[in-house]
C-alpha positions in Angstrom: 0.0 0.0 0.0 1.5 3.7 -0.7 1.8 6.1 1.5 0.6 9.6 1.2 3.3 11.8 0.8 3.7 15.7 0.6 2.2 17.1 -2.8 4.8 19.0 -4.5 6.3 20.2 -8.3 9.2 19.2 -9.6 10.7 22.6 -11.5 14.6 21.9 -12.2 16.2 18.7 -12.0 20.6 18.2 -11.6 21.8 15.3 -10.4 20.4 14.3 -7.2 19.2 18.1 -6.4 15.4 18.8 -7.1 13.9 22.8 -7.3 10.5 21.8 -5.9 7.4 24.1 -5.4 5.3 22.5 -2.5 1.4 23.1 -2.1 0.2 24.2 1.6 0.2 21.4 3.8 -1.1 20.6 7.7 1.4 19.1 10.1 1.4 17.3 13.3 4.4 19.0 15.1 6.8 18.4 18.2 10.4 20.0 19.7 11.9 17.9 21.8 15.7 18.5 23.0 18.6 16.3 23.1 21.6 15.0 20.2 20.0 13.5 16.6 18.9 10.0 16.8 17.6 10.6 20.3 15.3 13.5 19.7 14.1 12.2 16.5 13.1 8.8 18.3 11.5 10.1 20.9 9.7 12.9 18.4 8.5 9.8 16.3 6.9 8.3 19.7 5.0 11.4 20.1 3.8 12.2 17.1 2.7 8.7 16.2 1.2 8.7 19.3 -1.2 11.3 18.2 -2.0 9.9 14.6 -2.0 6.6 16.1 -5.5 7.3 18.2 -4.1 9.6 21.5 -6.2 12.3 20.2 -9.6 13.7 20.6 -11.5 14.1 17.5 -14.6 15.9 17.0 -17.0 13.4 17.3 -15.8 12.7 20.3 -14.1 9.4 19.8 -10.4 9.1 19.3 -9.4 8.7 15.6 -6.5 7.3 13.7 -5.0 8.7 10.8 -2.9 7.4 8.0 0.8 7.1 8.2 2.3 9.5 5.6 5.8 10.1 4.7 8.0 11.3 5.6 9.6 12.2 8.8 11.0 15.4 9.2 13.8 16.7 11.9 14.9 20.2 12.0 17.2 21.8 14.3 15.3 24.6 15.9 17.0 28.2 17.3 16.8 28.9 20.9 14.5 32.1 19.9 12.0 32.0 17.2 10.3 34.8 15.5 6.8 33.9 14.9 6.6 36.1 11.7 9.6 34.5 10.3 10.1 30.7 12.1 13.2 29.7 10.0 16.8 30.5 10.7 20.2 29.5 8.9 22.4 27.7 11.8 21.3 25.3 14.5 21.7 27.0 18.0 20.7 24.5 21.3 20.4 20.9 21.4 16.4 21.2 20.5 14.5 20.1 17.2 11.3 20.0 15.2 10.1 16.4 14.3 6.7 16.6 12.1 4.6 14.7 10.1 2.5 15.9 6.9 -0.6 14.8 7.6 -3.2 13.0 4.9 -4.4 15.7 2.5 -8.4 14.7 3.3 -7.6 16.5 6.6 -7.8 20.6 7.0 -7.6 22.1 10.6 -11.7 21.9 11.4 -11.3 18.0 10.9 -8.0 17.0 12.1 -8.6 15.5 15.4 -7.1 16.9 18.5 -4.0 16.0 20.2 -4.0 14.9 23.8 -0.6 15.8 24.1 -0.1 19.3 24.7 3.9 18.9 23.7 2.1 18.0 20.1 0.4 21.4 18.0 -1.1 21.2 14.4 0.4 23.5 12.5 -0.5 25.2 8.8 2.4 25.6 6.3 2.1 27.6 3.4 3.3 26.8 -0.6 6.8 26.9 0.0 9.8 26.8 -2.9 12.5 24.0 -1.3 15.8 23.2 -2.8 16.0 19.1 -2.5 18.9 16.6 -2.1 18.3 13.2 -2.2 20.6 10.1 -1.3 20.7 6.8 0.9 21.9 5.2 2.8 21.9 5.7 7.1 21.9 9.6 8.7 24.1 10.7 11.9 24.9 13.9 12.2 28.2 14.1 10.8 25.9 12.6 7.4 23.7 15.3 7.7 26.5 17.6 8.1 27.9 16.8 5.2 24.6 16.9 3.2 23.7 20.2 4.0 27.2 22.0 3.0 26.5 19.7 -0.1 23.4 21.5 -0.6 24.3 24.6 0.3 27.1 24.8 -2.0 24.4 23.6 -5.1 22.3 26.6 -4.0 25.4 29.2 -3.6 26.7 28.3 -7.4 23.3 29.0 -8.8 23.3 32.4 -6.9 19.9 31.0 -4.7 19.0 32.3 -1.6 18.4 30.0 1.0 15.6 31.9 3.6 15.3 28.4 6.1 16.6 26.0 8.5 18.0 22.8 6.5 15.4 20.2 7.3 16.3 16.3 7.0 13.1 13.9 5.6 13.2 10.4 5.9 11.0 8.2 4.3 11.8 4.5 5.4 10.9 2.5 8.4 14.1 1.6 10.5 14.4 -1.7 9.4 14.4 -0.9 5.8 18.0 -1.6 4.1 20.5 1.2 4.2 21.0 1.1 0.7 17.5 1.2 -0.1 16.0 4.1 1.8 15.4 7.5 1.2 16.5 10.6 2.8 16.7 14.4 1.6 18.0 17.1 3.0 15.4 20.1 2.2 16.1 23.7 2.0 13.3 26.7 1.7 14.6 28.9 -0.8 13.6 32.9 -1.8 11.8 32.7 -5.3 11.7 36.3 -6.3 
């Protein structure tokens, strides 16, 4: 069975790098401190927590939503300005894990969470440079993937305006060599 994932564009294809304009989208979100692997487990608990029936929807009854890929981590500055919530370097130990959830859903049907340290959360069509690749992801990976990235966007003069993001789109026991990961980076279009 597929799995919903994120609708998006495809506008300029090089090598494993994708120019990709992405329609609005709902998210189940959570920050949860702490290195990597450790956050982004403990994000996954929570959040699948939520789509997996710990939430109150409004009928009344607790509902479970589809799994959709994939899972996304972001490193998350100490401050945020809610009129601009990206930033360029990680600061703190803390990070944003989300799902996408199912496109059926818009913020009057999702149910509620009954975690508080879970919020829904509305993200607007967004313009994200994409790099693909496999394989497993510590930091060091990740690292090395964003400067990768980075240095794509920099020699094609594009302005990155976000925090690099890092999608994966495989359960754990899925083969190194056979999953997916990107690393995604919002970029200015005008």
């Amino acid at each position: 069975m597929a799995i919903d994932e994120p609708s998006y564009t495809v506008l300029e294809k090089s090598g494993d790098v994708e120019l990709r304009a992405y329609d609005p989208m709902i998210v189940a979100e959570t920050l949860v401190p702490g290195a990597m692997d450790s956050a982004s487990n403990q994000g996954f608990r929570l959040i699948a927590g939520y789509i997996f029936g710990k939430n109150s929807a409004r009928s009344g009854e607790a509902e479970k939503i589809s799994m959709t890929a994939p899972v996304t981590l972001q490193a998350v500055p100490e401050k945020i300005d809610m009129t601009t919530p990206v930033t360029t370097e990680k600061v703190g130990e803390q990070w944003r894990v989300h799902f996408v959830m199912p496109s059926e859903y818009s913020m009057d049907t999702l149910p509620v969470p009954d975690n508080p340290a879970v919020r829904l959360r509305e993200v607007p069509q967004a313009h994200y440079a994409v790099l693909r690749f496999s394989g497993l992801v510590n930091e060091k990976k990740r690292a090395a993937k964003i400067a990768e990235l980075r240095q794509w966007l920099k020699a094609r003069n594009i302005t990155a305006v976000g925090a690099p993001e890092l999608a994966r789109y495989n359960p754990p026991w899925t083969l190194p060599f056979l999953r997916r990961n990107e690393i995604m980076i919002q970029y200015q279009t005008d």
